[in-house]
Backbone as CSV, one residue per row, in Angstrom:
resi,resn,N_x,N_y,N_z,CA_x,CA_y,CA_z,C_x,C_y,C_z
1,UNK,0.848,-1.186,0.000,0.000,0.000,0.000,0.885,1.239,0.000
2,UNK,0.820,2.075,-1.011,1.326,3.390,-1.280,0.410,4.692,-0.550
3,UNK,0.490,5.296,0.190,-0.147,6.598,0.287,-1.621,6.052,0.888
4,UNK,-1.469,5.239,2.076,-2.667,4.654,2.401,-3.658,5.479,3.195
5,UNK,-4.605,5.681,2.894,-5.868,6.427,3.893,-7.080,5.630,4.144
6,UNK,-6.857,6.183,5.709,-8.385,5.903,6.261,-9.758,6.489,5.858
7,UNK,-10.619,5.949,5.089,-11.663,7.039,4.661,-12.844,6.606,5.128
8,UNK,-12.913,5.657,6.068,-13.995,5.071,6.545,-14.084,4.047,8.300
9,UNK,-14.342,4.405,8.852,-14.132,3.690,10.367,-15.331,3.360,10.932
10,UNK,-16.051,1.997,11.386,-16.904,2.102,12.250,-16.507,0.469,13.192
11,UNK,-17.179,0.726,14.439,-17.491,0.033,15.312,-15.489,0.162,16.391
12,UNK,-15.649,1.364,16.772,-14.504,1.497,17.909,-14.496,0.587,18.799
13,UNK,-13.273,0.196,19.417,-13.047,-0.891,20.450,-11.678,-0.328,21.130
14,UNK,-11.296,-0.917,22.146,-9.817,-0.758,22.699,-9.065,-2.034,22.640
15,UNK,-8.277,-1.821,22.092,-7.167,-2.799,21.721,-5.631,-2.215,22.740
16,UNK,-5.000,-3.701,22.963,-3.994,-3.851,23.388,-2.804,-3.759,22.276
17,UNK,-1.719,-3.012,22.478,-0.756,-3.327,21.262,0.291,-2.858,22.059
18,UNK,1.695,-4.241,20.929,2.739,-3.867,21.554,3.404,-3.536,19.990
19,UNK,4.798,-2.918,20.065,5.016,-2.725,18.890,6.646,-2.962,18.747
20,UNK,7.466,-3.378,18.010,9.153,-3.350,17.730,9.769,-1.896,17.974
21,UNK,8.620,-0.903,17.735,9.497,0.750,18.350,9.330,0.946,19.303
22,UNK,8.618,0.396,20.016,8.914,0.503,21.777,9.039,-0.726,22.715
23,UNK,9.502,-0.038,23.933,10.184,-1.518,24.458,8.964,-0.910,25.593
24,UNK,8.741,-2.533,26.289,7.682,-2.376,27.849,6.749,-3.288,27.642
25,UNK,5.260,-3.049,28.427,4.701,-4.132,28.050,3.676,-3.546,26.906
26,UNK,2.382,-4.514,26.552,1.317,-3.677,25.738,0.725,-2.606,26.229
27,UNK,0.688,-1.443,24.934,-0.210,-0.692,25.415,-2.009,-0.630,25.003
28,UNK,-3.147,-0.065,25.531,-4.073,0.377,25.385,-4.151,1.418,23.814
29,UNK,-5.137,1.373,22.910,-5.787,2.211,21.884,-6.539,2.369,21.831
30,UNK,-7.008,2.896,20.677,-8.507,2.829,20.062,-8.241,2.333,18.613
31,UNK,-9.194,1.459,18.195,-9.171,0.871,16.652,-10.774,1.067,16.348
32,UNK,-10.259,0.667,15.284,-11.763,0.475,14.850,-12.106,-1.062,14.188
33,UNK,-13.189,-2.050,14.438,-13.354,-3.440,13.855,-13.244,-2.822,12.612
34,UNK,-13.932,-2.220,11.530,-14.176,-2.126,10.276,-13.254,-0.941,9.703
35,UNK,-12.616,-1.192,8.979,-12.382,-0.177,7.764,-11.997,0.266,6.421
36,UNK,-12.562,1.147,5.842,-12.155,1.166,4.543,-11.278,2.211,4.140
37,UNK,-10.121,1.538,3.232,-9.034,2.197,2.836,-8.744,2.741,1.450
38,UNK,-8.305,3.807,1.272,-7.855,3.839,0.174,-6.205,4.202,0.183
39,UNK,-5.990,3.292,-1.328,-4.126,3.792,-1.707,-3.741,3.104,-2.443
40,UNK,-3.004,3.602,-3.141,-2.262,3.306,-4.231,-1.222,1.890,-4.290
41,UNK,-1.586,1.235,-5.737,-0.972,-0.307,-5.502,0.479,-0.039,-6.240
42,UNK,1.737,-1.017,-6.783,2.758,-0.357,-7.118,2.905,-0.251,-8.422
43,UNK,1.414,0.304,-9.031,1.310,0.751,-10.427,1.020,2.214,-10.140
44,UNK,0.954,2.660,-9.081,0.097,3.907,-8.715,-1.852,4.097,-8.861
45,UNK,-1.479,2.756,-9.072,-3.340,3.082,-9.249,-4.180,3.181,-7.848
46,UNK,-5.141,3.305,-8.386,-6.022,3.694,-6.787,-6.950,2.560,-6.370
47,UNK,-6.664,2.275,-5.346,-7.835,0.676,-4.770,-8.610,1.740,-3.694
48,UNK,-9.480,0.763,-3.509,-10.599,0.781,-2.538,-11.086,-0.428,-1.696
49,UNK,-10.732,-0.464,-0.781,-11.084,-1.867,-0.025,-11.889,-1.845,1.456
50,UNK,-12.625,-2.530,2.741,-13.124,-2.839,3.556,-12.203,-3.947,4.274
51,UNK,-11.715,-3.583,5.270,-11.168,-4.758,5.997,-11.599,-4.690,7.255
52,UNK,-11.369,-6.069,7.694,-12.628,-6.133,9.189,-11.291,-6.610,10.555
53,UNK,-11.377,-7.126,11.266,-11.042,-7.817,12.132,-9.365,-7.678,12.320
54,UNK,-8.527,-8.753,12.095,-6.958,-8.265,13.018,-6.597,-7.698,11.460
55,UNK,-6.792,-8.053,10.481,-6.270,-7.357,9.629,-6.872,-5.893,9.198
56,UNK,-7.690,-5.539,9.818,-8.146,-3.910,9.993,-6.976,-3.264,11.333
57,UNK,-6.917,-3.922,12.650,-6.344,-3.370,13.330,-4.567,-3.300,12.909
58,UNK,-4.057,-4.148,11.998,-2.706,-4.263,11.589,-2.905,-3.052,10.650
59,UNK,-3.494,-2.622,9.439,-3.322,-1.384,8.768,-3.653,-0.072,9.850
60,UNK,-4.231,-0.439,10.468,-4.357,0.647,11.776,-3.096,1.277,11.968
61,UNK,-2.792,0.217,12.547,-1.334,0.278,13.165,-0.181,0.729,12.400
62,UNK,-0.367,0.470,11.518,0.810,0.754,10.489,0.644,2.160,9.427
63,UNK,-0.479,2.644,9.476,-1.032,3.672,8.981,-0.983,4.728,10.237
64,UNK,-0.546,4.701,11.528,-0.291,5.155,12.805,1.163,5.709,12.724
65,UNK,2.303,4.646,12.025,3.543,4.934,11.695,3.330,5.482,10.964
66,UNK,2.744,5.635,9.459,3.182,6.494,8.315,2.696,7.877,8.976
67,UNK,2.124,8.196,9.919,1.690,9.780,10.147,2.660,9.986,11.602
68,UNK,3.589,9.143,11.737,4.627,9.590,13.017,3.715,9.300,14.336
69,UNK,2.298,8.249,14.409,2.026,8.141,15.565,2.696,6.536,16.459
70,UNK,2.966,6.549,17.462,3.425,5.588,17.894,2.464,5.192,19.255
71,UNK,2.221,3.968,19.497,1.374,3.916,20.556,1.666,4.255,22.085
């Protein structure tokens, strides 16, 4: 995923996460179960997708790094 955005979030929860940039134990968030993304594949084209469950909270997470947030 190139230039990935959140353009869609529902059903918030708190999630536990630990991450390789910090050392300690897990911390507390907020995610969301559902979301839909948009961004560019490595043609530059533009997708549109819905992802639900740990693989919604993993682009979470990693879309957290591309904007300099860390948990």
């Amino acid at each position: 995923m190139f230039n990935p955005e959140i353009i869609k979030k529902q059903e918030p929860y708190e999630a536990q996460e630990s991450c390789l940039s910090l050392q300690g134990y897990p911390k507390k968030t907020k995610r969301y179960k559902s979301i839909k993304v948009r961004w560019q594949n490595k043609n530059f084209e533009w997708r549109v997708k819905k992802f639900t469950g740990w693989t919604a909270q993993i682009i979470q997470h990693e879309i957290d790094h591309c904007d300099g947030i860390l948990i």
